[in-house]
TORKOLMI-388724 format. One record per residue: residue in three letters; chain; x, y, z of N, C-alpha, C, O in turn. Coordinates in steps of 0.2 Angstrom, whole numbers, padded with zeros to 4 digits. Layout:
// TORKOLMI-388724
> Ala  A  X  Y  Z  X  Y  Z  X  Y  Z  X  Y  Z
...
// end
This chain:
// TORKOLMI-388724
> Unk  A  0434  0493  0481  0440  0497  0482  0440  0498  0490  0435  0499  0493
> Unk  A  0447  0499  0492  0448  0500  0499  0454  0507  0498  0458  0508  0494
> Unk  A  0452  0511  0506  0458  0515  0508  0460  0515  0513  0457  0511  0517
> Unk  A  0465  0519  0515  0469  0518  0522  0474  0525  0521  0477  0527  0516
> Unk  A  0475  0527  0528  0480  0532  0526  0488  0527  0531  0488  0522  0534
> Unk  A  0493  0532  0529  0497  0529  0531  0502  0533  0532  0500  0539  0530
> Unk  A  0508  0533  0537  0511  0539  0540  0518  0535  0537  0518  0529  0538
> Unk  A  0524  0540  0533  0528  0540  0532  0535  0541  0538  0536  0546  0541
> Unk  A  0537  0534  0540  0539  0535  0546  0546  0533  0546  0548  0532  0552
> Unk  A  0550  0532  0539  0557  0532  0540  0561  0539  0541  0557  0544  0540
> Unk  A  0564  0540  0542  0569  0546  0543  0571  0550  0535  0572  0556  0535
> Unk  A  0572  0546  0530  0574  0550  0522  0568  0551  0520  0567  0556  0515
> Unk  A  0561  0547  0522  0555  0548  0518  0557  0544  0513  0563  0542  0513
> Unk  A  0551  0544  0508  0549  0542  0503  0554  0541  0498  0553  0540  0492
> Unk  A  0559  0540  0501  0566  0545  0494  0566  0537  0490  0563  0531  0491
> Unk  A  0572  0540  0486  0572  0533  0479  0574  0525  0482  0572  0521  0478
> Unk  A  0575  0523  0487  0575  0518  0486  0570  0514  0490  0567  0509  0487
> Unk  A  0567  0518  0497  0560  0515  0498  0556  0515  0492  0554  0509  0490
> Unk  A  0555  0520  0488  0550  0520  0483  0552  0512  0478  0548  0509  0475
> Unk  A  0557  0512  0477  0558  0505  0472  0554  0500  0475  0549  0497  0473
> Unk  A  0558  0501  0484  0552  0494  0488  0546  0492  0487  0543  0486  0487
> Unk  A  0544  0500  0487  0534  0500  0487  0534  0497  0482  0533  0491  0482
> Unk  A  0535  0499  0474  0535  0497  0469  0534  0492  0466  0531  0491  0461
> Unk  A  0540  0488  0470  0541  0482  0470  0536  0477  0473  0533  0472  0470
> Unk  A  0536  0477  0477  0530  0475  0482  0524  0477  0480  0519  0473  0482
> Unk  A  0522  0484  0476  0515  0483  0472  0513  0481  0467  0507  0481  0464
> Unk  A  0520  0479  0464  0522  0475  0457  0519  0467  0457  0518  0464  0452
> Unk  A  0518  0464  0465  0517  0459  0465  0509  0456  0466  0507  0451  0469
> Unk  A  0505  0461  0464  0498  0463  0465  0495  0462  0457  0498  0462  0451
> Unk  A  0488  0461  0459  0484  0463  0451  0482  0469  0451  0480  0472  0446
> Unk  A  0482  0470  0458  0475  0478  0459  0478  0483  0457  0484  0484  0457
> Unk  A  0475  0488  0454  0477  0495  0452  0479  0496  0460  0477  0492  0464
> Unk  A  0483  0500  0461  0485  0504  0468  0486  0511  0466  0487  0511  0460
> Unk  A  0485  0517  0469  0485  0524  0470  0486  0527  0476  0483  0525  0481
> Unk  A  0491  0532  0474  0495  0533  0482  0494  0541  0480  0497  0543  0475
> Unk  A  0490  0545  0486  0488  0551  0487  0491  0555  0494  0492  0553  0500
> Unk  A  0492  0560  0490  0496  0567  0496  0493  0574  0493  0494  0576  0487
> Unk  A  0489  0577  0498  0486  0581  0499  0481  0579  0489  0479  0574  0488
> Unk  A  0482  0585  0486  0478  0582  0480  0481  0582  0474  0480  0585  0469
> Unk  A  0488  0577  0474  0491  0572  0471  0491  0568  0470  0494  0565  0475
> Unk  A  0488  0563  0467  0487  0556  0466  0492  0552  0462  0492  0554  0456
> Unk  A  0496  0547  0461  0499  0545  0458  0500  0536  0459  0500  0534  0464
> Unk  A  0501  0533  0452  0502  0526  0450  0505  0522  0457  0511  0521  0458
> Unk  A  0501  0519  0461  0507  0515  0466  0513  0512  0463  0518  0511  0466
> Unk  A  0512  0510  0457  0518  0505  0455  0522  0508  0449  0524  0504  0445
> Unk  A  0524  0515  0451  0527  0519  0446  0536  0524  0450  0537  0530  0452
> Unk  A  0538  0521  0451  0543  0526  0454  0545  0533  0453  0547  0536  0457
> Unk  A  0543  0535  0448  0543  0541  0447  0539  0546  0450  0540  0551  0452
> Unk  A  0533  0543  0449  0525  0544  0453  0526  0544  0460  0523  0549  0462
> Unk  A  0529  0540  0465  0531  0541  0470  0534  0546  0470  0530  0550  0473
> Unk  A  0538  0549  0469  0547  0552  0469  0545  0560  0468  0549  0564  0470
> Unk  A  0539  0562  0466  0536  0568  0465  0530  0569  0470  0527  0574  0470
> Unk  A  0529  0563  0473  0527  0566  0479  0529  0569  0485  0525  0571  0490
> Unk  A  0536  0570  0484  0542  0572  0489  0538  0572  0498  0536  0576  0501
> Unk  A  0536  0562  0499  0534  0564  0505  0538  0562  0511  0540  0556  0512
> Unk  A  0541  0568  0515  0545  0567  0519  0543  0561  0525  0539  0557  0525
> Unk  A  0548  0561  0531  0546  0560  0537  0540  0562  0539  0541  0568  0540
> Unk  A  0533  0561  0542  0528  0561  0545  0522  0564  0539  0517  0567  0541
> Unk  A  0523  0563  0533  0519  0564  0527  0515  0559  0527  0516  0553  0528
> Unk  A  0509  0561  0527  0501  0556  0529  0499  0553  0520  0495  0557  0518
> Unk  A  0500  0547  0516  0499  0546  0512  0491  0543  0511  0488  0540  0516
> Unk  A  0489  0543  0505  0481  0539  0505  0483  0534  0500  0484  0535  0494
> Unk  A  0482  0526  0503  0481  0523  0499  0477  0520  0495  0476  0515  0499
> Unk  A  0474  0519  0490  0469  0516  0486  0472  0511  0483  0477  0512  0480
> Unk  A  0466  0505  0483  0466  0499  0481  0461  0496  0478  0456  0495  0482
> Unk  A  0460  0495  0469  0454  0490  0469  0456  0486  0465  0461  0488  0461
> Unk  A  0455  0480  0465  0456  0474  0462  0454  0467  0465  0450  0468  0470
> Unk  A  0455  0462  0463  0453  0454  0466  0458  0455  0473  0455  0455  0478
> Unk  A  0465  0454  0473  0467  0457  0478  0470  0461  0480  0476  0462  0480
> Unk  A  0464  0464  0484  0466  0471  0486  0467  0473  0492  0469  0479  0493
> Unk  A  0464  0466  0499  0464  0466  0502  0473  0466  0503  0479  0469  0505
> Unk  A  0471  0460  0503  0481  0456  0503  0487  0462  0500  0493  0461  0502
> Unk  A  0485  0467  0495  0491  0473  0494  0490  0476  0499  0495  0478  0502
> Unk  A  0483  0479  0501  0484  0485  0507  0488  0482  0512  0492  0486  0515
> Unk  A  0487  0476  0514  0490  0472  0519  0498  0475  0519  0501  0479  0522
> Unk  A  0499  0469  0513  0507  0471  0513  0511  0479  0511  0517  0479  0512
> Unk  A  0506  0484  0510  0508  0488  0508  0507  0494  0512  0509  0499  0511
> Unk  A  0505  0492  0518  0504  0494  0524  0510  0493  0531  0512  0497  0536
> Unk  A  0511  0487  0529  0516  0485  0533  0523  0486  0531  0528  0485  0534
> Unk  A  0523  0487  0525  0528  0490  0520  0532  0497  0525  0538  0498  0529
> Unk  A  0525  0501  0524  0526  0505  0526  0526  0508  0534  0530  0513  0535
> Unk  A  0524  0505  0538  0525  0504  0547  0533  0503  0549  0537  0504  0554
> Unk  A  0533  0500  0543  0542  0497  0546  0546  0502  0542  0552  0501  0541
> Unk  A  0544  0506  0541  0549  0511  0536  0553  0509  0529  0559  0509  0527
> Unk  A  0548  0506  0525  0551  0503  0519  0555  0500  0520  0559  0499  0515
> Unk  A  0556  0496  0526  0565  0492  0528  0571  0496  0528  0577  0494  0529
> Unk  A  0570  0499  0528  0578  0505  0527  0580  0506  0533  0577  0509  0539
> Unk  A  0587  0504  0532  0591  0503  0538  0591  0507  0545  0595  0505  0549
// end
């Protein structure tokens, strides 16, 4: 298993449609993912479970990863995140 934290760095945060992104992009993994704020833990690859974590602009997330690849989701799941879920 690996973690990493990550800073929420687009301007709407977390909201519905980054969250599809993550989702989607963690959808294309074997590893379990869990995605932590403060002491909420929830499913990486659940949109709902994102969506309750209401994490705004500058929300520090904890990502967790085990699986065969686990290295290559934090990767992309990382960089998902750096770029602001892609949103415009």
């Amino acid at each position: 298993m690996i973690a990493q934290s990550v800073t929420v760095v687009n301007a709407l945060g977390l909201h519905a449609r980054a969250a599809a992104r993550f989702v989607h992009r963690a959808g294309q993994f074997r590893s379990r993912i869990r995605v932590a704020r403060d002491s909420q833990t929830v499913d990486g690859k659940s949109i709902l479970g994102l969506l309750l974590l209401a994490a705004a602009r500058g929300t520090v997330l904890d990502l967790s990863i085990d699986g065969d690849d686990e290295a290559q989701a934090m990767a992309a799941l990382v960089d998902l995140a750096a770029r602001g879920f892609e949103d415009p």
